[in-house]
C-alpha positions as CSV (number, residue, x, y, z in Angstrom):
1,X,-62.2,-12.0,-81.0
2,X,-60.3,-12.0,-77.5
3,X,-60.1,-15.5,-75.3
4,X,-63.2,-14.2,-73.1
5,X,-65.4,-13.7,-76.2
6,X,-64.5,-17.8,-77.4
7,X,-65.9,-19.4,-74.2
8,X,-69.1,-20.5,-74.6
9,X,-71.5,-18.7,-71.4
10,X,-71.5,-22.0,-69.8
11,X,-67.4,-22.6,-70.3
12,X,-67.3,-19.2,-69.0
13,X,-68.9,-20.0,-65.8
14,X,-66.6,-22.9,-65.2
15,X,-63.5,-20.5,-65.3
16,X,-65.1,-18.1,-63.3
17,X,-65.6,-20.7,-60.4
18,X,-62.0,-22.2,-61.0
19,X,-61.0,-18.3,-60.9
20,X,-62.3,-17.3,-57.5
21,X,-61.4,-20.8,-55.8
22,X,-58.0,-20.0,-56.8
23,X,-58.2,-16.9,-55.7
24,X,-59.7,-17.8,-52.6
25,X,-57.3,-20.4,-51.7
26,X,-54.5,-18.1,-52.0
27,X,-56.0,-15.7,-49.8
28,X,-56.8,-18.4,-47.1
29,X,-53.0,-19.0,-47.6
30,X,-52.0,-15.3,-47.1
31,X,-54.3,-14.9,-44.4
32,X,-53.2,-18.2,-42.2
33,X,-49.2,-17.1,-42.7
34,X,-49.7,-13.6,-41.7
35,X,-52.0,-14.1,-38.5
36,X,-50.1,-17.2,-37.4
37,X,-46.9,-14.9,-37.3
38,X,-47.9,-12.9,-34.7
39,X,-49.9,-15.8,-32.9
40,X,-46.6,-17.4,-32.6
41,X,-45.0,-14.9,-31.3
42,X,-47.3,-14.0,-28.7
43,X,-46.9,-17.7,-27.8
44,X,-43.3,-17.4,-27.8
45,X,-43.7,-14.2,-25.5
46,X,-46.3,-15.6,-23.1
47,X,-43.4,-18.4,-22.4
48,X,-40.8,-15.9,-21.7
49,X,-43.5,-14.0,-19.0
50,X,-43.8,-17.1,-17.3
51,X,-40.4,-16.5,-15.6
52,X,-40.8,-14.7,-12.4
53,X,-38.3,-13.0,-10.2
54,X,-39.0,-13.7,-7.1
55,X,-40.1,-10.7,-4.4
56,X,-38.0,-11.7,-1.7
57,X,-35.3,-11.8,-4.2
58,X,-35.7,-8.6,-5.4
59,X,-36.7,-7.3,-1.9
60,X,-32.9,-8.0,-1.4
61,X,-31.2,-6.5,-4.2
62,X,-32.9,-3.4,-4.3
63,X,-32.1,-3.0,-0.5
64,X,-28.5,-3.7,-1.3
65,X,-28.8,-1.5,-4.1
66,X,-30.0,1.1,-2.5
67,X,-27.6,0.5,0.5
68,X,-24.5,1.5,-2.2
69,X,-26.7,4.5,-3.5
70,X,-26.4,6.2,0.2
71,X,-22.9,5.0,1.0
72,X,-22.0,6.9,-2.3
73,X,-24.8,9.8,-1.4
74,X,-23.3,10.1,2.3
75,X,-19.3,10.2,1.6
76,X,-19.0,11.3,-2.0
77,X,-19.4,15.3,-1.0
78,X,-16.6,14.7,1.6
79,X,-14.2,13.1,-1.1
80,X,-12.0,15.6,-3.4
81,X,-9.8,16.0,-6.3
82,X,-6.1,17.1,-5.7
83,X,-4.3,19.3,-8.8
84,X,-1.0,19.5,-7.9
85,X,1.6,21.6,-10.3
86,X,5.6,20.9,-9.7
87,X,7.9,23.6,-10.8
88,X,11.4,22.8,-11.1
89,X,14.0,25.5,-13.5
90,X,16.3,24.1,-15.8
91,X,19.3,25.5,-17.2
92,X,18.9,25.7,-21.4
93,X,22.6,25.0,-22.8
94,X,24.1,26.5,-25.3
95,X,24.9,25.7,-29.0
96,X,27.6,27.6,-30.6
97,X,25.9,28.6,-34.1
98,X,22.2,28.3,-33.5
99,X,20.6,31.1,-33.4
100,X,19.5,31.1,-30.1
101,X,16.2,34.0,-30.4
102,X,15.2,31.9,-33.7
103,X,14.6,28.6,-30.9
104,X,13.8,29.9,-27.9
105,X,13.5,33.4,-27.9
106,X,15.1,36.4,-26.5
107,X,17.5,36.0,-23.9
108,X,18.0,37.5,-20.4
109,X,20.7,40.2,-20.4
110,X,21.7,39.2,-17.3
111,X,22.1,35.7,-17.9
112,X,24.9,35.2,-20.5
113,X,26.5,32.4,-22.1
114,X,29.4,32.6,-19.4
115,X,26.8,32.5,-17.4
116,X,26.0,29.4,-17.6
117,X,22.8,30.1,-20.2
118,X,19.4,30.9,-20.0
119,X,17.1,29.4,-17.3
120,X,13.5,28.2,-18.3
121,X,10.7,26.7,-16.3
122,X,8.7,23.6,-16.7
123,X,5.6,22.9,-14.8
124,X,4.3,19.1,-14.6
125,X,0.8,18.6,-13.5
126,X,-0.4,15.6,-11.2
127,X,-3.9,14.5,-9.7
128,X,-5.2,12.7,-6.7
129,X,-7.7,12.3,-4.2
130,X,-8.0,13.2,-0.7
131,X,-11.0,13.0,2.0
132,X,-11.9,15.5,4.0
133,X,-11.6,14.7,7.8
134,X,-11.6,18.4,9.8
135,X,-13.4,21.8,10.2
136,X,-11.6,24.4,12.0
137,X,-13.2,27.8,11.8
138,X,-13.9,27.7,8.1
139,X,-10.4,26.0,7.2
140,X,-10.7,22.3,6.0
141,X,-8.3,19.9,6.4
142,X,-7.8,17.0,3.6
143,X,-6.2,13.6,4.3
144,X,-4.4,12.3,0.9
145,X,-0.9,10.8,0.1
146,X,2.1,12.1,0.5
147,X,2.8,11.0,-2.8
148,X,0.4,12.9,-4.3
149,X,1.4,16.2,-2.9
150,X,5.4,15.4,-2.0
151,X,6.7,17.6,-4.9
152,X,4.0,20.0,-5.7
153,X,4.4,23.9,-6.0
154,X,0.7,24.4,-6.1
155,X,-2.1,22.3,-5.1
156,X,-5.9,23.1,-5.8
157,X,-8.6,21.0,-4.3
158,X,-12.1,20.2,-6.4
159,X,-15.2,19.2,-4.7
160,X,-18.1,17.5,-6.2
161,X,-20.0,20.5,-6.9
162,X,-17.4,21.5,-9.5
163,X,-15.8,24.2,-7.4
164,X,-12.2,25.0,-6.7
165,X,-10.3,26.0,-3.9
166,X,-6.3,27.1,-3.6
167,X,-4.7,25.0,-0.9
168,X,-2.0,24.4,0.8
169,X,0.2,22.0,2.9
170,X,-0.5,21.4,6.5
171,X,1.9,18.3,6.9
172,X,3.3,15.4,5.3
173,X,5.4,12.1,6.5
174,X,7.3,9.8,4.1
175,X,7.3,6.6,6.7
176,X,3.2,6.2,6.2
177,X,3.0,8.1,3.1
178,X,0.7,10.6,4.5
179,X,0.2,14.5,3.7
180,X,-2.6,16.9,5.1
181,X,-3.6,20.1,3.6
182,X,-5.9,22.5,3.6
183,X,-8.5,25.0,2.0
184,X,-10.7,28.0,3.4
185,X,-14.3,28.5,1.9
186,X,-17.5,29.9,3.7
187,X,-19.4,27.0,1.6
188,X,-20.5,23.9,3.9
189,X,-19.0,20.5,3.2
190,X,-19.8,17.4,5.4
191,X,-16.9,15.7,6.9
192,X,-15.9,12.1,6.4
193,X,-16.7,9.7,9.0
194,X,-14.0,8.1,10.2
195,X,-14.3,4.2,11.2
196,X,-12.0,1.1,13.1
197,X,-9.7,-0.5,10.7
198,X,-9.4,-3.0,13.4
199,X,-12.8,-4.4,12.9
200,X,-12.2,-5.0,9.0
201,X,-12.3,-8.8,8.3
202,X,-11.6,-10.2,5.2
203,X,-14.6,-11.0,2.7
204,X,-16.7,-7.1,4.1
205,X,-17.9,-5.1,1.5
206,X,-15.4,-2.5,0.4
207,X,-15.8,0.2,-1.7
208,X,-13.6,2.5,-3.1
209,X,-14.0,6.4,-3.9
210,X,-11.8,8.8,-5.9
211,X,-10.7,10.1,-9.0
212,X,-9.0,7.2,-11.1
213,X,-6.9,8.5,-14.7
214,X,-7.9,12.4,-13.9
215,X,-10.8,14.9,-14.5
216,X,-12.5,12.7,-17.0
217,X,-13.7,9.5,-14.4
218,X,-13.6,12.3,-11.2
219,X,-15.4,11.0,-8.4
220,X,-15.8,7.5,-9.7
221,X,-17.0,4.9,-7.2
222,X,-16.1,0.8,-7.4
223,X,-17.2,-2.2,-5.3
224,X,-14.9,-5.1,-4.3
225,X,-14.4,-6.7,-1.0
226,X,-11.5,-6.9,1.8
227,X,-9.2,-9.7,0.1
228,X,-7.1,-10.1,2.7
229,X,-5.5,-7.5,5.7
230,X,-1.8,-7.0,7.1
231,X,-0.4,-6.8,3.7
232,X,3.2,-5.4,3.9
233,X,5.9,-4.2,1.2
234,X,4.5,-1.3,-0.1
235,X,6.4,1.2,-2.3
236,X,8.9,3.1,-0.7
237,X,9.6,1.5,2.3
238,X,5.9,2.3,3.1
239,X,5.5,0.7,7.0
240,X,2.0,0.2,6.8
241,X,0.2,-3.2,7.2
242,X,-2.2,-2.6,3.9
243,X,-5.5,-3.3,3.2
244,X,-5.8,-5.1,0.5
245,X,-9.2,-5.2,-1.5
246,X,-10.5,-6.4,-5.4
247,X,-12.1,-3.1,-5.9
248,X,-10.5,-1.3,-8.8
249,X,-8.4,0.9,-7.9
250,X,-6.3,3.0,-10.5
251,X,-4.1,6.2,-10.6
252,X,-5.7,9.0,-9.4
253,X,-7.4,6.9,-6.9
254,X,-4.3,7.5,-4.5
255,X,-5.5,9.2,-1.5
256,X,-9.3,8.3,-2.0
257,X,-11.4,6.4,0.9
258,X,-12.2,2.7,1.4
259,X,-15.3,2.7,3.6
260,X,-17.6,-0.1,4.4
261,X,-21.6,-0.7,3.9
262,X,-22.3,1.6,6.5
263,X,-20.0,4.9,5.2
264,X,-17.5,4.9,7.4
265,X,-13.6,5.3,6.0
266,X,-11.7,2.3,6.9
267,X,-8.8,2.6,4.5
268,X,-7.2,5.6,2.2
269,X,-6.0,4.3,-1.4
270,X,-2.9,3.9,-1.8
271,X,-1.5,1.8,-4.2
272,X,-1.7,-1.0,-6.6
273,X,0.4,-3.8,-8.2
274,X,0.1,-4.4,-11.6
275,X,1.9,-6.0,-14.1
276,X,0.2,-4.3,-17.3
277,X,1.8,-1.0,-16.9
278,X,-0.3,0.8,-14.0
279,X,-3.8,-0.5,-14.3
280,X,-5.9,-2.4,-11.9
281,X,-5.7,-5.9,-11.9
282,X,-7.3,-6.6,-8.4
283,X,-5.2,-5.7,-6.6
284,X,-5.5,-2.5,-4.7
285,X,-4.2,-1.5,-1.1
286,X,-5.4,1.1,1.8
287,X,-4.1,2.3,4.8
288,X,-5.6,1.5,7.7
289,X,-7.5,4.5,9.3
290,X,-6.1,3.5,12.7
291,X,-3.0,4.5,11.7
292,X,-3.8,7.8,10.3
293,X,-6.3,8.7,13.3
294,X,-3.1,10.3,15.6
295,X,-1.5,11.9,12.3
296,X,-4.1,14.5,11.5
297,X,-3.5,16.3,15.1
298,X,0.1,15.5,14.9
299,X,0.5,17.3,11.3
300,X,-2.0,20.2,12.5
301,X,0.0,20.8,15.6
302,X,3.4,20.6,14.5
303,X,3.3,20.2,10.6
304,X,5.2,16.3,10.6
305,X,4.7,13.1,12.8
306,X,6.9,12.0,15.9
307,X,7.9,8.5,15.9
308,X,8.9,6.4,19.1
309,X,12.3,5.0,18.3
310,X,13.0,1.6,20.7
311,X,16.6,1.3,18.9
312,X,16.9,-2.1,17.5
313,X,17.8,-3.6,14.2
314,X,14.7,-6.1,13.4
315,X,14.7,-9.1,10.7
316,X,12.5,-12.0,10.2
317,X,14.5,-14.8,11.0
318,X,14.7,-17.7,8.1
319,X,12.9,-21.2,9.0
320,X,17.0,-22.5,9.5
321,X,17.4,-19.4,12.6
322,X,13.8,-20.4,13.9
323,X,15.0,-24.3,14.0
324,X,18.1,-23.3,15.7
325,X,16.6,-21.1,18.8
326,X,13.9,-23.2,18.9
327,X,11.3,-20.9,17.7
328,X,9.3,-22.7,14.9
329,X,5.9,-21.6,14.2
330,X,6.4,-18.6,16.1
331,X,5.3,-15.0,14.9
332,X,7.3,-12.2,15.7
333,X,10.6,-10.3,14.7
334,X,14.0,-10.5,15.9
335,X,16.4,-7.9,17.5
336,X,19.7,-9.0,15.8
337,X,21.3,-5.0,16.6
338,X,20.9,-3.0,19.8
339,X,21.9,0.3,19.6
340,X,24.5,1.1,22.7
341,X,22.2,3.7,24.8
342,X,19.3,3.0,23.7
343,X,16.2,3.1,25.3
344,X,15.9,-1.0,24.7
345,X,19.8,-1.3,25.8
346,X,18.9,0.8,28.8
347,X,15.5,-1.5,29.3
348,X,17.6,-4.8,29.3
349,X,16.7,-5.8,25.3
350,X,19.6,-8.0,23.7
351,X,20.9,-9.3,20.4
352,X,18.9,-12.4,19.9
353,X,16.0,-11.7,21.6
354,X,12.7,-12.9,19.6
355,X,9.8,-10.0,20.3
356,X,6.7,-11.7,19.9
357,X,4.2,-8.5,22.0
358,X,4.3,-5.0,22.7
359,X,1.6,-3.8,25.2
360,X,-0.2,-7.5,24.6
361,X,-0.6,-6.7,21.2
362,X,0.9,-9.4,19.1
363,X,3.7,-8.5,16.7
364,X,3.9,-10.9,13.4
365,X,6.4,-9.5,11.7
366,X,9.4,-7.1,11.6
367,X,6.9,-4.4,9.4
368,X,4.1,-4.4,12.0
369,X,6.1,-4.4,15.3
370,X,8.3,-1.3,13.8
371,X,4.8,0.7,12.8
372,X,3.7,-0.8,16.7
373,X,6.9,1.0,18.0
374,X,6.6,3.5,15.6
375,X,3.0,5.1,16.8
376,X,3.7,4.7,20.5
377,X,4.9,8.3,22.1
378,X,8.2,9.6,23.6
379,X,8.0,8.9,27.2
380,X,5.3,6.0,26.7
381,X,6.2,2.9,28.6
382,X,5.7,0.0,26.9
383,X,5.7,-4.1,27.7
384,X,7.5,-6.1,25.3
385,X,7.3,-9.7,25.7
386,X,10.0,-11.4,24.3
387,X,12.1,-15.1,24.1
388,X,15.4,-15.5,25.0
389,X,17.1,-18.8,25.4
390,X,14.0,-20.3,25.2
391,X,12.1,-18.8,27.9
392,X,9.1,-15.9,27.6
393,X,9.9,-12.7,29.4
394,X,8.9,-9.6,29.7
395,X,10.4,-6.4,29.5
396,X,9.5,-2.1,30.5
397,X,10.7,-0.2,28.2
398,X,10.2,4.1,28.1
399,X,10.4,5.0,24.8
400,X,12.4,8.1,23.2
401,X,11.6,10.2,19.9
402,X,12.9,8.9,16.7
403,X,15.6,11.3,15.0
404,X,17.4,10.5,11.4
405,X,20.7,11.1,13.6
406,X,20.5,8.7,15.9
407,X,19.2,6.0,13.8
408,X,21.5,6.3,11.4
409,X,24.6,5.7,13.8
410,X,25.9,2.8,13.1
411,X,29.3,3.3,15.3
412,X,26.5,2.4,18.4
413,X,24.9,-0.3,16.2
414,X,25.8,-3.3,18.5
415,X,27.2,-6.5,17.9
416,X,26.8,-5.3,13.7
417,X,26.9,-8.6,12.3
418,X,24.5,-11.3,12.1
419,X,25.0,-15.0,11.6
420,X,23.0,-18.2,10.4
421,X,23.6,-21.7,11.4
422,X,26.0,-23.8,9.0
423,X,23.1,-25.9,8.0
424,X,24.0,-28.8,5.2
425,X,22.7,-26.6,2.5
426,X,25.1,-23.8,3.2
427,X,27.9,-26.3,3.6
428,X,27.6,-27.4,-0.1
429,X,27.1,-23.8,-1.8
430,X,29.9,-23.0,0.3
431,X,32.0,-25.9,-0.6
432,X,32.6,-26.7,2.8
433,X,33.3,-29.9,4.2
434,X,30.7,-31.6,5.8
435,X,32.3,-31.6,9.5
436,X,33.3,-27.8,9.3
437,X,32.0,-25.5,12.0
438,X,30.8,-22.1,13.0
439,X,28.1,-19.9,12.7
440,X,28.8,-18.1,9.2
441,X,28.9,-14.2,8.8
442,X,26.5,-13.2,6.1
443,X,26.3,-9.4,7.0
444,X,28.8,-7.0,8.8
445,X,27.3,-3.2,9.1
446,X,29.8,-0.9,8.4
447,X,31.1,1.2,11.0
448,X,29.7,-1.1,13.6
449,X,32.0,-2.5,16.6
450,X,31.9,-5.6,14.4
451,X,33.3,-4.0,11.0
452,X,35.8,-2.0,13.2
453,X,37.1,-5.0,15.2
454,X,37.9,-7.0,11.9
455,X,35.0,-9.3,10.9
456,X,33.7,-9.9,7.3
457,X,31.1,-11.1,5.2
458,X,32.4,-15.1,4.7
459,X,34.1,-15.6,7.9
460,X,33.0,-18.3,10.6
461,X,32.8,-17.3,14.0
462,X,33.6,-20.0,16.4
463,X,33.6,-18.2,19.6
464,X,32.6,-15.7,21.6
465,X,35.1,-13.5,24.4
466,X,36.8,-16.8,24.0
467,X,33.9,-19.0,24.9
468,X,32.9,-21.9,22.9
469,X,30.2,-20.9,20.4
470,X,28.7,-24.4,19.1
471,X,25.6,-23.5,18.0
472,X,23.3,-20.5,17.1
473,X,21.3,-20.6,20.9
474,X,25.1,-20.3,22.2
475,X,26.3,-17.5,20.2
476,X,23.5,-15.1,21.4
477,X,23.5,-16.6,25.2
478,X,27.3,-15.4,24.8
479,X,26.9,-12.5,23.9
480,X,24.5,-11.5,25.7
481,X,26.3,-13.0,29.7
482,X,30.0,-12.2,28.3
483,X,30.4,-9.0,26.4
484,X,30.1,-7.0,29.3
485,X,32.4,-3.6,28.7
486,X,34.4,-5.5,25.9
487,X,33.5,-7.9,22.7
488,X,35.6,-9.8,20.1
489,X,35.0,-13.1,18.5
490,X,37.0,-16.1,17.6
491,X,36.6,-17.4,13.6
492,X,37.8,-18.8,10.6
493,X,39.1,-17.0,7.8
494,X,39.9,-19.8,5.0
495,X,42.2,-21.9,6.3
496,X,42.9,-20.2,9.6
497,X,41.7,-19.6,12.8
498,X,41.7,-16.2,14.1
499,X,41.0,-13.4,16.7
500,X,39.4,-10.4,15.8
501,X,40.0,-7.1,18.1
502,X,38.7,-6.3,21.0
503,X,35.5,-3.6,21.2
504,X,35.7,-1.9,24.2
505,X,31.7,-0.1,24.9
């Protein structure tokens, strides 16, 4: 007999009842954990939906949004990809008991081991980008780098619709790092739209445009803003004054646009500093589009860019120089070399003289007034307001073309020697007394009237044609009212006081 058949029929009924209330009560309990679940999670969720963006929020964003989707859609089909390939031949030497065919194959009859050995050819590849600025008859001209086309062989030029083109090189210039070349296709491609580099302030949208690391990130657009503009010291003795902008900017970018909200160019991509080995950090710097505006006829017409030449050596004087003429807090760049002849000697410009304008366009620094000079023409006539002894002038000046030769001439390079004041800090790296005097020598040119007449790095000049020079003011108020036809200085050498030759002009 089983446990069911030993209950009595009213025993029975009991369990049955105890049975289904247990039974029951576990289901109430199933049933109230698995609705609450999602009851409390709809609860959770309906909290969440509470938060609203706001219209006018979003009314903004999307505007600005939608502001960088046409900037992109308006200058990203004028923007390309340069692949350049440099060839350069290299003689293979030879090993006495290799076997040579085993290595590197056959070799040229005509090429022997007396010869010199087998000549093979290597082929490095390099990328860039470049805008496109000019339609002439079905030719299309492409601003980029000079850079990225300086040593190449071959060039090829991809545009955003994945086609190729051969080109070739219209023009290039070192100074500005600046090349144009070219490709001819009957396909249409809109040109880029060229803005004012003037008007870029610091904190305007920038955005950059280009083909950073190669094929794989081609035509890759960033967003930054202007961090700052002037910028100077770029690579190469680059004369530019720089944009310089957060945006990331990265190899391969070099040659790509900078343009503003509105699509216009306002910069080409240049270069970056970086201290992790070549990557962007922030810091990313553009040509200014004013300065490239003249190049593209220049290096159309004539294949390379004239430069004015004014023929003066230019520094930045140190605060001690600037204390000594009385020029503190002034901007500008100083004139310590005139070349004999040139067209500033022949306009009245001296040793000394502290340029501060050219044309009412203020100079502030030796980098911008040398690209100033550099962009006006040969037979422009410019204004240059200057200081000298303390007093603003003003001088005409007719500028003449800039030629390697004649900038390079030192033997016209005149005084050739520049001085700084003996200030107490001098004195003591110098071991000097505290009472010596002079104005000390801390750069002779060579070849220069001054490196011919006897001076050197170290001395102390104390005089000028024999006239009493006490201070910094005096030395260039001498030289400018006493050398006439003939210069030479009095100084110290150690221990004794000297006379150096006399320059005759």
């Amino acid at each position: 007999m089983n446990f069911f058949q030993k209950l009595s029929s009213k025993n029975l009924f009991v369990f049955n009842l105890v049975f289904l209330g247990v039974i029951f009560g576990f289901s109430l309990a199933f049933l109230s954990f698995s609705c609450s679940t999602p009851k409390a999670q709809k609860t959770a969720q309906a909290q969440v939906n509470q938060v609203i963006i706001p219209e006018n929020a979003l009314s903004v964003a999307e505007g600005l949004q939608t502001a960088f989707n046409s900037v992109a859609d308006k200058v990203l089909p004028s923007v390309v990809e340069l692949k350049t390939v440099s060839i350069r031949r290299q003689q293979v030497p030879q090993f006495n008991g290799i076997p040579w065919e085993f290595f590197f194959g056959p070799r040229d009859r005509n090429n022997s081991p007396e010869r010199g050995g087998q000549e093979r050819e290597f082929r490095s590849q390099g990328l860039g980008s470049g805008v496109i600025v000019r339609n002439q008859d079905g030719k299309y001209y492409v601003l980029t780098n000079n850079h990225v086309v300086t040593d190449a062989n071959e060039i090829r030029v991809a545009t955003r619709d994945g086609k190729e083109y051969p080109a070739e090189l219209v023009g290039k210039d070192e100074r500005k790092d600046l090349a144009l070349v070219s490709f001819k296709t009957g396909d249409a491609y809109p040109l880029a739209v060229l803005g004012d580099s003037d008007a870029v302030k610091v904190g305007d949208w920038a955005i950059a445009m280009g083909n950073p690391l190669g094929e794989q990130f081609s035509f890759s657009v960033t967003m930054g803003i202007v961090s700052a503009v002037g910028r100077t010291g770029g690579p190469g003795g680059n004369i530019n004054d720089f944009i310089q902008t957060d945006a990331p900017i990265n190899q391969g970018n070099s040659g790509g646009a900078l343009v503003n909200i509105r699509g216009e160019v306002r910069g080409l991509n240049t270069w970056i500093a970086s201290n992790n080995g070549g990557g962007s950090v922030g810091l990313g710097f553009a040509i200014p589009i004013n300065n490239v505006k003249r190049s593209i006829d220049e290096f159309i017409s004539s294949g390379s860019i004239s430069y004015g030449w004014l023929g003066v050596s230019l520094n930045d004087p140190g605060k001690e120089t600037l204390a000594a003429l009385g020029l503190e807090g002034m901007r500008g760049a100083m004139a310590s070399q005139v070349f004999l002849g040139s067209p500033a000697d022949k306009g009245g410009i001296r040793p000394g003289d502290f340029i501060t304008h050219v044309n009412g366009r203020e100079a502030r620094g030796v980098n911008q007034l040398t690209m100033m000079v550099g962009d006006l023409k040969p037979g422009d006539r410019a204004a240059f307001t200057l200081i000298r002894n303390g007093v603003s002038a003003e001088i005409q000046v007719r500028i003449e073309a800039r030629t390697d030769q004649v900038a390079s001439d030192n033997k016209k390079l005149w005084p050739g020697v520049s001085v700084v004041p003996l200030v107490d800090e001098l004195r003591e790296a110098l071991k000097l007394d505290k009472d010596a005097r002079g104005l000390y020598v801390g750069a002779v040119i060579s070849n220069s009237p001054a490196d011919i007449i006897g001076l050197r790095v170290g001395d102390r000049i104390t005089g000028v044609n024999g006239e009493d020079a006490r201070d910094l003011a005096a030395f260039y108020r001498l030289l400018h009212e006493k050398t006439g036809r003939e210069l030479w200085f009095n100084f110290i050498r150690g221990d004794s006081t000297l006379e150096t030759l006399k320059f005759k002009r």
